[in-house]
mmCIF file of the C-alpha atoms, coordinates in Angstrom:
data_MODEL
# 
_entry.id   MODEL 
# 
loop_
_atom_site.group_PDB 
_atom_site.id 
_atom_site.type_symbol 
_atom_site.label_atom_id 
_atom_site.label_alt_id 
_atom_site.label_comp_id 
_atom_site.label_asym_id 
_atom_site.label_entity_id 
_atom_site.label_seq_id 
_atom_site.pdbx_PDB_ins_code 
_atom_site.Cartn_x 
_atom_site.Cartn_y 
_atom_site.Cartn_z 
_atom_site.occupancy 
_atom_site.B_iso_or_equiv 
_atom_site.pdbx_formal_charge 
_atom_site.auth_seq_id 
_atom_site.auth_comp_id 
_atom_site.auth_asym_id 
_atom_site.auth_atom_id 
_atom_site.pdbx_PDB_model_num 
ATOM 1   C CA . UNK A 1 1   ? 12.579  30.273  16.944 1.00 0.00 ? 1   UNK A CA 1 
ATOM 2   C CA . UNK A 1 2   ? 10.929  28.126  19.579 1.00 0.00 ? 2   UNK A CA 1 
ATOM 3   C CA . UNK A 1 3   ? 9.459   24.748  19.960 1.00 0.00 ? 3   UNK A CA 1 
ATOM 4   C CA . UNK A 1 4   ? 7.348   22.307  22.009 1.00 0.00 ? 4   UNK A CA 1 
ATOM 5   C CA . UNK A 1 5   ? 7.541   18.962  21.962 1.00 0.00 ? 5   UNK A CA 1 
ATOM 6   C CA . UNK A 1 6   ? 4.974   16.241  22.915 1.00 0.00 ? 6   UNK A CA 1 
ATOM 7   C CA . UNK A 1 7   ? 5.354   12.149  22.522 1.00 0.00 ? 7   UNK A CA 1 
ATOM 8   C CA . UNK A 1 8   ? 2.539   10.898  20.215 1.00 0.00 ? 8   UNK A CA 1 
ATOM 9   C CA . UNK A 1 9   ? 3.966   7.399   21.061 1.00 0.00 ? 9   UNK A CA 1 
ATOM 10  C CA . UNK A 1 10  ? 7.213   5.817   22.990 1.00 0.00 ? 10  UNK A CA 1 
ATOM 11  C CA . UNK A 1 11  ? 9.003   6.319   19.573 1.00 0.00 ? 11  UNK A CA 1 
ATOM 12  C CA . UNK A 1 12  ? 7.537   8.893   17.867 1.00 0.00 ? 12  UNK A CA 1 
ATOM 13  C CA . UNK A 1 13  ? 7.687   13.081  18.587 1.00 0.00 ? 13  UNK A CA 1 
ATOM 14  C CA . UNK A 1 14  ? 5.358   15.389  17.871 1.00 0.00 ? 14  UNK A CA 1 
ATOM 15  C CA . UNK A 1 15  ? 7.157   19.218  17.269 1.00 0.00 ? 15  UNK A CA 1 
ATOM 16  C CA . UNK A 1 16  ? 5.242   22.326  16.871 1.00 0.00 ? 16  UNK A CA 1 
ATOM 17  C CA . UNK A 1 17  ? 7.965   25.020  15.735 1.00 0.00 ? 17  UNK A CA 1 
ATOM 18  C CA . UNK A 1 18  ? 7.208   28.700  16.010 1.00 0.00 ? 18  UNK A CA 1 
ATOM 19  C CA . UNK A 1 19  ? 9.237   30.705  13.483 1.00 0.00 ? 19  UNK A CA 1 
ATOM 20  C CA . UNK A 1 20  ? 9.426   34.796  13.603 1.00 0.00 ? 20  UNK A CA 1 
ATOM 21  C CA . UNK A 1 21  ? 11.884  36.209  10.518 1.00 0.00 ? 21  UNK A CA 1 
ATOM 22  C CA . UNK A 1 22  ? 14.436  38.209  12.641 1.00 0.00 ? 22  UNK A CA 1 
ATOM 23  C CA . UNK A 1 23  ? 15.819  40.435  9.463  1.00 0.00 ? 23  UNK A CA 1 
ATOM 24  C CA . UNK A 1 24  ? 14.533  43.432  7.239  1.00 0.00 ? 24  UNK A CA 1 
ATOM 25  C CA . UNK A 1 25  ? 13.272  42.406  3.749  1.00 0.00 ? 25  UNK A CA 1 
ATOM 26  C CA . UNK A 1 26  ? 14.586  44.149  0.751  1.00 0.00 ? 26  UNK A CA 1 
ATOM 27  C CA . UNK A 1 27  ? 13.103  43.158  -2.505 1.00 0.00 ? 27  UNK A CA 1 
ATOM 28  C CA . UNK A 1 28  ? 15.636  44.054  -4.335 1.00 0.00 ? 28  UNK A CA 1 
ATOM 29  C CA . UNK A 1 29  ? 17.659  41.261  -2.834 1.00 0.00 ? 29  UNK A CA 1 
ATOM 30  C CA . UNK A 1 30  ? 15.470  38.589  -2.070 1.00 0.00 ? 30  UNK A CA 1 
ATOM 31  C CA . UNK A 1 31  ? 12.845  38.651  -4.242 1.00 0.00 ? 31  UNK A CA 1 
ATOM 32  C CA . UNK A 1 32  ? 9.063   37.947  -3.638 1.00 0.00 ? 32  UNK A CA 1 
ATOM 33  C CA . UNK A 1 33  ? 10.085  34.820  -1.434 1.00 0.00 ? 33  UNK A CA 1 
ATOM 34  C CA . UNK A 1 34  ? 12.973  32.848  0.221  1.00 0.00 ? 34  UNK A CA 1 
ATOM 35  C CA . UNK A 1 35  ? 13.473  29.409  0.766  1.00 0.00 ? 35  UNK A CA 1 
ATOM 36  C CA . UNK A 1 36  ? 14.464  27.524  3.907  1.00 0.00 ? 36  UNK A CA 1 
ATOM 37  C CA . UNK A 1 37  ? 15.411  24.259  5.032  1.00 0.00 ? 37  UNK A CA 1 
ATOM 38  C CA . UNK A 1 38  ? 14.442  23.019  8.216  1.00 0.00 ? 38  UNK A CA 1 
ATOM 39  C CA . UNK A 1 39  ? 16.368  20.143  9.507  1.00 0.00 ? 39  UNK A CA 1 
ATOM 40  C CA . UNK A 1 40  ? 16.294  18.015  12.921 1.00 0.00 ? 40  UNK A CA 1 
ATOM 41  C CA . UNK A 1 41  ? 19.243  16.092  13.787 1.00 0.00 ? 41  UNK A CA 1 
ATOM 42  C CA . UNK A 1 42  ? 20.235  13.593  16.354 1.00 0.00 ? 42  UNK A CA 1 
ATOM 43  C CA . UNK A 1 43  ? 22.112  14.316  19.835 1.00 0.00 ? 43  UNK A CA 1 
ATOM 44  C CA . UNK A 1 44  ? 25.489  13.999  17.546 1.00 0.00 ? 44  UNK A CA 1 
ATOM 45  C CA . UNK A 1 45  ? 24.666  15.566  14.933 1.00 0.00 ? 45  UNK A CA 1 
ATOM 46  C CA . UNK A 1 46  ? 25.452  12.563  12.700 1.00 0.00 ? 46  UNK A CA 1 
ATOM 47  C CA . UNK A 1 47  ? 21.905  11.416  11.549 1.00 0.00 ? 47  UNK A CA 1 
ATOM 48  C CA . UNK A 1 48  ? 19.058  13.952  10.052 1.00 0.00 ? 48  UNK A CA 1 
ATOM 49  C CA . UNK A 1 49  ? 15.627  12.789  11.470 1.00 0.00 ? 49  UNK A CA 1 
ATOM 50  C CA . UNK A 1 50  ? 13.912  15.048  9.058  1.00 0.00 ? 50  UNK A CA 1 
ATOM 51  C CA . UNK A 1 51  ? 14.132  17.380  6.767  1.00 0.00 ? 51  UNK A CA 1 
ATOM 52  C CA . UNK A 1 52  ? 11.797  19.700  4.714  1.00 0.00 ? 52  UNK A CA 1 
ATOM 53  C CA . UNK A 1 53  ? 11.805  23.459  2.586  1.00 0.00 ? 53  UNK A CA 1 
ATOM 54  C CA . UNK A 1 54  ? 9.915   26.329  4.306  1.00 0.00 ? 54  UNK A CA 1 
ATOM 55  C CA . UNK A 1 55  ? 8.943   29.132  1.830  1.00 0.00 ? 55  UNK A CA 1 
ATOM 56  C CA . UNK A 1 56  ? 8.743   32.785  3.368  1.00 0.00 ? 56  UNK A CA 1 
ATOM 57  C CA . UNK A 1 57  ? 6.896   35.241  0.919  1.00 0.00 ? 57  UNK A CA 1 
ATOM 58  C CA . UNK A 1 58  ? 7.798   38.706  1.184  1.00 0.00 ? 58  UNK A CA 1 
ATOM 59  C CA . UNK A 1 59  ? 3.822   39.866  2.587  1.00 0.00 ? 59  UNK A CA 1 
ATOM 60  C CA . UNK A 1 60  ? 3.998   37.547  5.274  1.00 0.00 ? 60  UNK A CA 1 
ATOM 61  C CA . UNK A 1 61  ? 8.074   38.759  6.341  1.00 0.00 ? 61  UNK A CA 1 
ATOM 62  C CA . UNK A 1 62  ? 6.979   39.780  9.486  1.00 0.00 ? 62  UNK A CA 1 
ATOM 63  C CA . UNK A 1 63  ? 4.342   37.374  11.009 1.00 0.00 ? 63  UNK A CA 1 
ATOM 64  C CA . UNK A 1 64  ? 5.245   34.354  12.840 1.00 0.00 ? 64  UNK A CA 1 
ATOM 65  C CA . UNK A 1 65  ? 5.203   31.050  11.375 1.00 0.00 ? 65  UNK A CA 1 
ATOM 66  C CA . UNK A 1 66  ? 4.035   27.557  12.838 1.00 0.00 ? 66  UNK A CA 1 
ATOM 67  C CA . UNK A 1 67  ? 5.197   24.331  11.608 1.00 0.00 ? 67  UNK A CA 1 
ATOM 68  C CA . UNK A 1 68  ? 4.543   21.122  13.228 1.00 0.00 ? 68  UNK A CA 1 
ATOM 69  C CA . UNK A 1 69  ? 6.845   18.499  12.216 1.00 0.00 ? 69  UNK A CA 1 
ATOM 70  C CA . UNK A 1 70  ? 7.397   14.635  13.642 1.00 0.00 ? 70  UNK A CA 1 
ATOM 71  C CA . UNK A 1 71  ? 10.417  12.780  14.390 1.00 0.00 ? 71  UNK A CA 1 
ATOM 72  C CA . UNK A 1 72  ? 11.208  8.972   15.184 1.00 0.00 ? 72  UNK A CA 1 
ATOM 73  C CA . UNK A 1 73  ? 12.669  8.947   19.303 1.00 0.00 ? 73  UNK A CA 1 
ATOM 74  C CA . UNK A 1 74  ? 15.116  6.245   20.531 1.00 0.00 ? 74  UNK A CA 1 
ATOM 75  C CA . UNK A 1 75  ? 16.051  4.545   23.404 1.00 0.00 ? 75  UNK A CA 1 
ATOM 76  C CA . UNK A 1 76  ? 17.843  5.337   25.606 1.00 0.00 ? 76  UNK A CA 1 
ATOM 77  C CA . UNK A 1 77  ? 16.201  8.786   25.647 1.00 0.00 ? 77  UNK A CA 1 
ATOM 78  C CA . UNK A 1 78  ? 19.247  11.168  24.243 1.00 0.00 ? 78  UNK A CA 1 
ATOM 79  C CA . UNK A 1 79  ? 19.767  14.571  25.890 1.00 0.00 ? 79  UNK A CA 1 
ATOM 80  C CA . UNK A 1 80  ? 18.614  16.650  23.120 1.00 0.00 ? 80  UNK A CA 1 
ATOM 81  C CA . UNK A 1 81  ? 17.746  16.614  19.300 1.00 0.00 ? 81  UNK A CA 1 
ATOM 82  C CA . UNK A 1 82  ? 18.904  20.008  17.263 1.00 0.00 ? 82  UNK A CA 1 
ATOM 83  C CA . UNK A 1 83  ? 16.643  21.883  15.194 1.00 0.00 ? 83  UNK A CA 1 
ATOM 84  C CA . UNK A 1 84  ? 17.833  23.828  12.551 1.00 0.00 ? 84  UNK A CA 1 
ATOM 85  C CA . UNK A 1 85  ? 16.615  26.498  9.273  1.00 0.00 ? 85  UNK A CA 1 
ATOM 86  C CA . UNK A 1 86  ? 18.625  27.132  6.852  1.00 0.00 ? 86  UNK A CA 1 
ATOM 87  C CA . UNK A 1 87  ? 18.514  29.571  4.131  1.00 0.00 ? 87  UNK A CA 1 
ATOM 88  C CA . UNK A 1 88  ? 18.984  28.090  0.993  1.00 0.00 ? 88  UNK A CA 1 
ATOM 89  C CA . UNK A 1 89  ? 20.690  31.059  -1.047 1.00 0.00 ? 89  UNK A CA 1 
ATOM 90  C CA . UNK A 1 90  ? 22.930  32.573  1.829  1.00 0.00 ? 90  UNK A CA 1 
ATOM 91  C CA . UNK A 1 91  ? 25.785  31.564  4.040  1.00 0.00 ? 91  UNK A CA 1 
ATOM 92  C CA . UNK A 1 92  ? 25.579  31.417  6.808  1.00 0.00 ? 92  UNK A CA 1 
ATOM 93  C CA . UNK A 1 93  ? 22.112  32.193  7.383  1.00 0.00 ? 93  UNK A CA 1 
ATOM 94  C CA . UNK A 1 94  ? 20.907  29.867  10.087 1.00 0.00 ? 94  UNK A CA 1 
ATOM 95  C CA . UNK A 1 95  ? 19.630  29.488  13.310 1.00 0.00 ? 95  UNK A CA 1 
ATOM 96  C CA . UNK A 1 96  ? 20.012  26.450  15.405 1.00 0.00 ? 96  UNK A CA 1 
ATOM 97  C CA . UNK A 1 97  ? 17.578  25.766  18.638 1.00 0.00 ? 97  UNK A CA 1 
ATOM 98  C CA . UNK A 1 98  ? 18.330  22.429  20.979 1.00 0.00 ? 98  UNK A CA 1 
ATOM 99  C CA . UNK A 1 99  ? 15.450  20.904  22.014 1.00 0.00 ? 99  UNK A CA 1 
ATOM 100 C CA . UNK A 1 100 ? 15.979  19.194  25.832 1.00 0.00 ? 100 UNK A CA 1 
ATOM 101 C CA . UNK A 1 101 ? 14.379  15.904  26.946 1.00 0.00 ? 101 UNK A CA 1 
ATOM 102 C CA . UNK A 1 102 ? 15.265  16.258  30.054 1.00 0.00 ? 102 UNK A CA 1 
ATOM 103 C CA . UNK A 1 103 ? 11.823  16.486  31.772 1.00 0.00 ? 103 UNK A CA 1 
ATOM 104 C CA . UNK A 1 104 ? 10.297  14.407  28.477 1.00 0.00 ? 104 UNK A CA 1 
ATOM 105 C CA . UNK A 1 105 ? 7.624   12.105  29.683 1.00 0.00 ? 105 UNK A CA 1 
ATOM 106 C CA . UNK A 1 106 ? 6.913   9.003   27.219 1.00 0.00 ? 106 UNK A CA 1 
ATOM 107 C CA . UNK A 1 107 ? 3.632   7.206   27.329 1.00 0.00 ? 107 UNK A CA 1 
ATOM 108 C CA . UNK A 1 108 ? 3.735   3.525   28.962 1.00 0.00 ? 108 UNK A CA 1 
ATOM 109 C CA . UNK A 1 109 ? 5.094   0.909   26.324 1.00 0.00 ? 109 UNK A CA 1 
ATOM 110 C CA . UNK A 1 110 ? 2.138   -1.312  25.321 1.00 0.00 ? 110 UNK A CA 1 
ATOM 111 C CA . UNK A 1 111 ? 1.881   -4.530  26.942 1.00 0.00 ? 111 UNK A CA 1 
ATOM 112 C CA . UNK A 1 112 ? 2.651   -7.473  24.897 1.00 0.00 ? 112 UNK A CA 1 
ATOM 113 C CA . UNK A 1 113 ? 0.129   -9.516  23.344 1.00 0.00 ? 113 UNK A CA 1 
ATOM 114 C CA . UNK A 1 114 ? -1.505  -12.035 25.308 1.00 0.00 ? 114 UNK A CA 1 
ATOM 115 C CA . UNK A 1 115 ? -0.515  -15.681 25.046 1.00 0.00 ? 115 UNK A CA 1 
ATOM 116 C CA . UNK A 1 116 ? -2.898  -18.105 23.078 1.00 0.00 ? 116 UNK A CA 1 
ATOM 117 C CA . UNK A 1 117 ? -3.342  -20.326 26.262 1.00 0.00 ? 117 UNK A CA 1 
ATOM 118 C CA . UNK A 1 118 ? -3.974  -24.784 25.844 1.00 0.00 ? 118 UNK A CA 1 
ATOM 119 C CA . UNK A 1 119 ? -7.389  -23.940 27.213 1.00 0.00 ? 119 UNK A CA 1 
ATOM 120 C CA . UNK A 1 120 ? -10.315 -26.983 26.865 1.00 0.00 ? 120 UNK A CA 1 
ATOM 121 C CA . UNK A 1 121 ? -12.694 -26.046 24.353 1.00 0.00 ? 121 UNK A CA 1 
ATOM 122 C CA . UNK A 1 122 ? -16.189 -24.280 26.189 1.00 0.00 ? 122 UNK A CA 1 
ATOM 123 C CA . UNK A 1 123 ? -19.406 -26.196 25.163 1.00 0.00 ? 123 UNK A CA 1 
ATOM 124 C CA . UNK A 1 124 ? -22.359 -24.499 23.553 1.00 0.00 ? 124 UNK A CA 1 
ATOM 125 C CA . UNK A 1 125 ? -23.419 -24.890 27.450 1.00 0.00 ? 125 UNK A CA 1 
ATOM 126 C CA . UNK A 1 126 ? -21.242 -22.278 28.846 1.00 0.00 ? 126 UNK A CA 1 
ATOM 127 C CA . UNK A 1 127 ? -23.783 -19.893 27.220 1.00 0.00 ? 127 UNK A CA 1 
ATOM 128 C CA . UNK A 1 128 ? -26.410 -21.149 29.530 1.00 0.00 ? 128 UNK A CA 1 
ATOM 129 C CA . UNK A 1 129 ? -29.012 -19.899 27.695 1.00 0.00 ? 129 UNK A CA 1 
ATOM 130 C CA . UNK A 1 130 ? -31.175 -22.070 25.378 1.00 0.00 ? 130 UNK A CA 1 
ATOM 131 C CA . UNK A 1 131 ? -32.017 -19.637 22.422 1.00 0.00 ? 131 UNK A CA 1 
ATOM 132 C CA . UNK A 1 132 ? -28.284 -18.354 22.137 1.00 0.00 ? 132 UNK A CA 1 
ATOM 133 C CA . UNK A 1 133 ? -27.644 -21.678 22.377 1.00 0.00 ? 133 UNK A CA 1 
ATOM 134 C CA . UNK A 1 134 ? -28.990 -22.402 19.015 1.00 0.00 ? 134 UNK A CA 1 
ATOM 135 C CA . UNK A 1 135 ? -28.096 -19.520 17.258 1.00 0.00 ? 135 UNK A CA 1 
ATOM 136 C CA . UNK A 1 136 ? -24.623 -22.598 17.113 1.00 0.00 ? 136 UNK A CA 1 
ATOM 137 C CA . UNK A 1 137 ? -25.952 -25.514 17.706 1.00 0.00 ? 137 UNK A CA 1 
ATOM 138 C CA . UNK A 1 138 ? -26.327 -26.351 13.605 1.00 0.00 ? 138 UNK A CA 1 
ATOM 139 C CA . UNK A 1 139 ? -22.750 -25.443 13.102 1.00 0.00 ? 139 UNK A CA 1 
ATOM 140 C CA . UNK A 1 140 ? -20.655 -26.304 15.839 1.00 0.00 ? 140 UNK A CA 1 
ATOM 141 C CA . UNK A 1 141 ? -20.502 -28.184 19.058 1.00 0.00 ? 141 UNK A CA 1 
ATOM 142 C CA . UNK A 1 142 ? -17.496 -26.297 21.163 1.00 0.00 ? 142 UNK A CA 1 
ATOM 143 C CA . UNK A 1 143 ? -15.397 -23.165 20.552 1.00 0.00 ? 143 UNK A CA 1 
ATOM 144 C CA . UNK A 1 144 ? -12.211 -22.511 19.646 1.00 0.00 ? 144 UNK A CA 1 
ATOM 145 C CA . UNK A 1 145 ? -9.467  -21.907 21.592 1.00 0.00 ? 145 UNK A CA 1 
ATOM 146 C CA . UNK A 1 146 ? -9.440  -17.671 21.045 1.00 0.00 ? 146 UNK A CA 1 
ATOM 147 C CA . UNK A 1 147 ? -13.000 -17.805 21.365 1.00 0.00 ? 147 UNK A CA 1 
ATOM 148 C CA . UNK A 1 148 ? -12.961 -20.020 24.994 1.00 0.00 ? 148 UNK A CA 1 
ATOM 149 C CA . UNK A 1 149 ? -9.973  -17.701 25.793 1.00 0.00 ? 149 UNK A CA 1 
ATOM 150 C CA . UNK A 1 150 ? -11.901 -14.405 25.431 1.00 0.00 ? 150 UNK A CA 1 
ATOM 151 C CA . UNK A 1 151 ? -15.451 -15.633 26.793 1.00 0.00 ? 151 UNK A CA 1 
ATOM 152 C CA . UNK A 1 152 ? -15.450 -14.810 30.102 1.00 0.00 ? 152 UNK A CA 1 
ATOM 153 C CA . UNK A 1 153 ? -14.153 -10.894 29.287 1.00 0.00 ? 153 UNK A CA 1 
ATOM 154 C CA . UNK A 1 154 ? -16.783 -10.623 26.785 1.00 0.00 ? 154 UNK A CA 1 
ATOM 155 C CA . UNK A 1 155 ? -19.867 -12.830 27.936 1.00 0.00 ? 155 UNK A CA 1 
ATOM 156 C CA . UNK A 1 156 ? -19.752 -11.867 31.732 1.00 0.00 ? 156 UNK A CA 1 
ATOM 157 C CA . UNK A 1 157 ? -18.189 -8.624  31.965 1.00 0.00 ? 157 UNK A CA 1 
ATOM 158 C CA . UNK A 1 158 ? -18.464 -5.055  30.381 1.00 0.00 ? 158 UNK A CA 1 
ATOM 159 C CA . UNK A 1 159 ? -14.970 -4.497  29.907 1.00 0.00 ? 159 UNK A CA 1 
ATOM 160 C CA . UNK A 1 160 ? -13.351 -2.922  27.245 1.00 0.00 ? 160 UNK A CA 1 
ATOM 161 C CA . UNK A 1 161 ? -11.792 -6.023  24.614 1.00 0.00 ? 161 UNK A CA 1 
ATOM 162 C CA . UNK A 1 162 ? -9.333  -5.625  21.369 1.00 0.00 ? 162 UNK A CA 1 
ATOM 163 C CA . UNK A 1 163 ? -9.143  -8.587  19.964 1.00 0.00 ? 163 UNK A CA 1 
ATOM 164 C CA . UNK A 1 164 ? -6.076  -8.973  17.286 1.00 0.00 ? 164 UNK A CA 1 
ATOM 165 C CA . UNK A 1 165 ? -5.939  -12.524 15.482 1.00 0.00 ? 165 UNK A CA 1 
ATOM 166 C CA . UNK A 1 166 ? -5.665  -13.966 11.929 1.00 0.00 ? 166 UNK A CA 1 
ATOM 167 C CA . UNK A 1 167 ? -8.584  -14.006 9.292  1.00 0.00 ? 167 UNK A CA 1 
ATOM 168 C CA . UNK A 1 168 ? -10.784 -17.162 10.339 1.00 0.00 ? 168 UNK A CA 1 
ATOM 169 C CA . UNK A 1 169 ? -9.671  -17.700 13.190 1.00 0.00 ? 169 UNK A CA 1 
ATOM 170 C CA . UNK A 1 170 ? -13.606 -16.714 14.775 1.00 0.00 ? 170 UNK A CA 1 
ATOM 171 C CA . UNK A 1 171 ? -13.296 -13.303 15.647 1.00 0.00 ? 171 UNK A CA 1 
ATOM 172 C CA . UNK A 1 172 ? -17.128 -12.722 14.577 1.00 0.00 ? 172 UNK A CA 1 
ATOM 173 C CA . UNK A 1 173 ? -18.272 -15.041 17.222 1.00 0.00 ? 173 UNK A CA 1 
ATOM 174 C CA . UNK A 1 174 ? -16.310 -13.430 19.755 1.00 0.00 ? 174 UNK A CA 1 
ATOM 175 C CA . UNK A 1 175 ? -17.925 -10.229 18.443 1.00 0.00 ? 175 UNK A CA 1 
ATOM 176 C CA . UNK A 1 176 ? -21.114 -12.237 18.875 1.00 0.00 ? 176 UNK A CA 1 
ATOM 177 C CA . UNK A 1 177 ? -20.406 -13.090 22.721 1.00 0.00 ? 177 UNK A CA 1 
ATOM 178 C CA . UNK A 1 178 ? -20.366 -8.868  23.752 1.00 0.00 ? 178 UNK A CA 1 
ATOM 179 C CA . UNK A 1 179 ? -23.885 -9.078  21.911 1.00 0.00 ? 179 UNK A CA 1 
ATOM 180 C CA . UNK A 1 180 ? -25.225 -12.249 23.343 1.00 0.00 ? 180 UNK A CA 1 
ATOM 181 C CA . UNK A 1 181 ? -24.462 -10.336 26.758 1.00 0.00 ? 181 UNK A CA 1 
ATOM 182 C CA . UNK A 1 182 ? -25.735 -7.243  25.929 1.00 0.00 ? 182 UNK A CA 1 
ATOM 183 C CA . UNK A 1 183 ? -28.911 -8.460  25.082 1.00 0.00 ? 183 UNK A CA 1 
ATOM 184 C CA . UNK A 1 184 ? -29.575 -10.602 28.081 1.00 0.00 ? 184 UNK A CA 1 
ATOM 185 C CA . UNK A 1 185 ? -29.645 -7.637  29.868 1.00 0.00 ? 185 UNK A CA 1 
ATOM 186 C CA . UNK A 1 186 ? -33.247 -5.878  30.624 1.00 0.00 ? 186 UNK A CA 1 
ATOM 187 C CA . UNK A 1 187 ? -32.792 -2.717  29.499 1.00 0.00 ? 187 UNK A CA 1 
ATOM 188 C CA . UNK A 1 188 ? -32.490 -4.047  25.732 1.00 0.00 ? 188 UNK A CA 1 
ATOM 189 C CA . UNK A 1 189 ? -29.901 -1.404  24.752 1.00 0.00 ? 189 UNK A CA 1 
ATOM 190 C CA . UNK A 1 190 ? -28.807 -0.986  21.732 1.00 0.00 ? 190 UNK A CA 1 
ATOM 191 C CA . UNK A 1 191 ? -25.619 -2.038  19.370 1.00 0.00 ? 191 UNK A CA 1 
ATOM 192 C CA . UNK A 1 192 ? -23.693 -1.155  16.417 1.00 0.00 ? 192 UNK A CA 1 
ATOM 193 C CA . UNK A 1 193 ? -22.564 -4.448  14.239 1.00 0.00 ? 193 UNK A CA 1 
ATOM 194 C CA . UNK A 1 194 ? -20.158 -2.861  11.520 1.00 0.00 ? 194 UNK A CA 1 
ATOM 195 C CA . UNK A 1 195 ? -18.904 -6.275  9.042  1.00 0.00 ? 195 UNK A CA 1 
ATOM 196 C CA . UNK A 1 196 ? -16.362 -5.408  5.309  1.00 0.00 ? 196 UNK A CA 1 
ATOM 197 C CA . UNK A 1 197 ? -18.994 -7.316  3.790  1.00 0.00 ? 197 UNK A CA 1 
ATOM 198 C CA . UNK A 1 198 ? -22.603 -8.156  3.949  1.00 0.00 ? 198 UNK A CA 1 
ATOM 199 C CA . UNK A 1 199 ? -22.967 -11.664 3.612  1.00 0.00 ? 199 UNK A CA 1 
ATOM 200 C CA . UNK A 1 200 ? -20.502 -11.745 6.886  1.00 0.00 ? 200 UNK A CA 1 
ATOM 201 C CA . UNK A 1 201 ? -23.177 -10.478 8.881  1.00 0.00 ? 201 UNK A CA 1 
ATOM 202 C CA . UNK A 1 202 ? -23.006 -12.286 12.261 1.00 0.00 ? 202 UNK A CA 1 
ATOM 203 C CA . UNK A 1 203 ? -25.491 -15.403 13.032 1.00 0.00 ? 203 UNK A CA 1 
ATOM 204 C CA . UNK A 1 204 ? -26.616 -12.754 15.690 1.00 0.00 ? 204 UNK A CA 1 
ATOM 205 C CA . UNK A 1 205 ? -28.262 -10.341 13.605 1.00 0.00 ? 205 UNK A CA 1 
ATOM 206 C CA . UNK A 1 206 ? -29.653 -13.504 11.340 1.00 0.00 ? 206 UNK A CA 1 
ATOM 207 C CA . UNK A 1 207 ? -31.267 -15.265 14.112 1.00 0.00 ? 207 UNK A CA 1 
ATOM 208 C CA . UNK A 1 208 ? -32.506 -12.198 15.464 1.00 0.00 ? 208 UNK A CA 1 
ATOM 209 C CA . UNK A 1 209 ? -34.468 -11.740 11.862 1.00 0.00 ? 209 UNK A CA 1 
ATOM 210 C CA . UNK A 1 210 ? -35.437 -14.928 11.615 1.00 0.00 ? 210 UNK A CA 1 
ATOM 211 C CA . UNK A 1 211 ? -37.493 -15.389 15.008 1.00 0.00 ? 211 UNK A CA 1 
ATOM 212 C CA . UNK A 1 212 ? -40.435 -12.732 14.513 1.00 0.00 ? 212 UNK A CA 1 
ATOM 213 C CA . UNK A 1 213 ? -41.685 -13.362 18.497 1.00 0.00 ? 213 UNK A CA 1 
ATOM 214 C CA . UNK A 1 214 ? -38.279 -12.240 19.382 1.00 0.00 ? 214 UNK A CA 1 
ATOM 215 C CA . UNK A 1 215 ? -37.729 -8.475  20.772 1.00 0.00 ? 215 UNK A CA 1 
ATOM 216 C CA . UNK A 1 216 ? -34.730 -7.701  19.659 1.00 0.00 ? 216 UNK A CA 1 
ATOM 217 C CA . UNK A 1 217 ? -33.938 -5.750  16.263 1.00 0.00 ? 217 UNK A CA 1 
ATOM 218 C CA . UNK A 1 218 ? -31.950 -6.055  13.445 1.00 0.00 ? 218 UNK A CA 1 
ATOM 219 C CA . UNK A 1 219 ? -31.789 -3.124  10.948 1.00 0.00 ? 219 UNK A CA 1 
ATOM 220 C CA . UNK A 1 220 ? -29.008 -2.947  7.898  1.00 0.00 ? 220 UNK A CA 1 
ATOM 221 C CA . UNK A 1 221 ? -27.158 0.547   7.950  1.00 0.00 ? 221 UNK A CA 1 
# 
């Protein structure tokens, strides 16, 4: 039995186990199949991390077998986890494999969210542009504090931007800002507007179908 082991996240293993039967098959004795149990446990042994049945059938005694199984990790990194199979009908009928996190690399924690900052509210203005200008100007007069906090990554830059917040709290019109800026740009490239429902289409794609004269494009998917 052997295994590799690679960190999906800071707490979470991925384990691909490569299983080769190491005894002769008589039918008479076990059948058309056996069952096994594979089982990972902690550094102690005192806590199973998982736990699952493995059927061998008797035509495929002799090939080797991949399972890939995940496991929760802790911190402090322990030494080592233990793998083991079982057999379920026979004593004594088990191999056990330590797995070594010695050289283990885990991925960078994630950074924590970003503060909601006591920011004054940005004025329609800030847009300085006219037309996007009054895409708002018949529903509001300043933005809201995520949407001021997030303009300037989204309306003057081209960085990547997750934005995480509650249901109407204006996440659209921040969605609306990466637009805005793409389409002040020459080129005129294109974009992909994905909403749950369609009457939340953005004020974007609205305006852009309700001013024939202007070049850009809205199309429903």
């Amino acid at each position: 039995m052997q295994a590799q082991v690679q960190p999906i996240t800071r707490t979470l293993l991925r384990i691909d186990l490569s299983i080769i039967p190491d005894f002769r098959w008589d039918e008479k004795i076990h059948g058309t199949a056996e069952t096994f149990v594979i089982v990972v446990e902690d550094v102690d042994g005192e806590i199973i991390l998982f736990s699952d049945s493995f059927v061998l059938r008797q035509r495929y005694a002799e090939d080797e077998h991949n399972v890939t199984i995940t496991v929760p990790m802790f911190e402090p990194v322990p030494p080592n986890y233990y793998i083991n199979v079982i057999a379920d009908r026979w004593l004594h009928a088990e191999t056990r494999l330590p797995i070594s996190f010695k050289h283990l690399i885990l991925p960078e924690k994630f950074p924590q969210p970003t503060a909601l900052l006591e920011l004054q509210p940005l004025p329609l203005l800030a847009l300085h542009n006219k037309e996007f200008e009054a895409i708002y100007s018949s529903s509001l007069r300043t933005f809201n504090k995520i949407q001021t906090q997030v303009f300037q990554a989204l309306y003057t830059s081209d960085e990547n931007v997750f934005i995480g917040a509650p249901t109407g709290s204006g996440k659209t019109i921040c969605a609306e800002f990466a637009l805005l800026r793409l389409w002040s740009k020459a080129e005129q490239p294109h974009a992909v507007c994905i909403e749950p429902f369609q009457r939340w289409t953005c004020s974007v794609w609205r305006s852009g179908e309700r001013n024939s004269d202007n070049s850009r494009e809205a199309k429903k998917l």
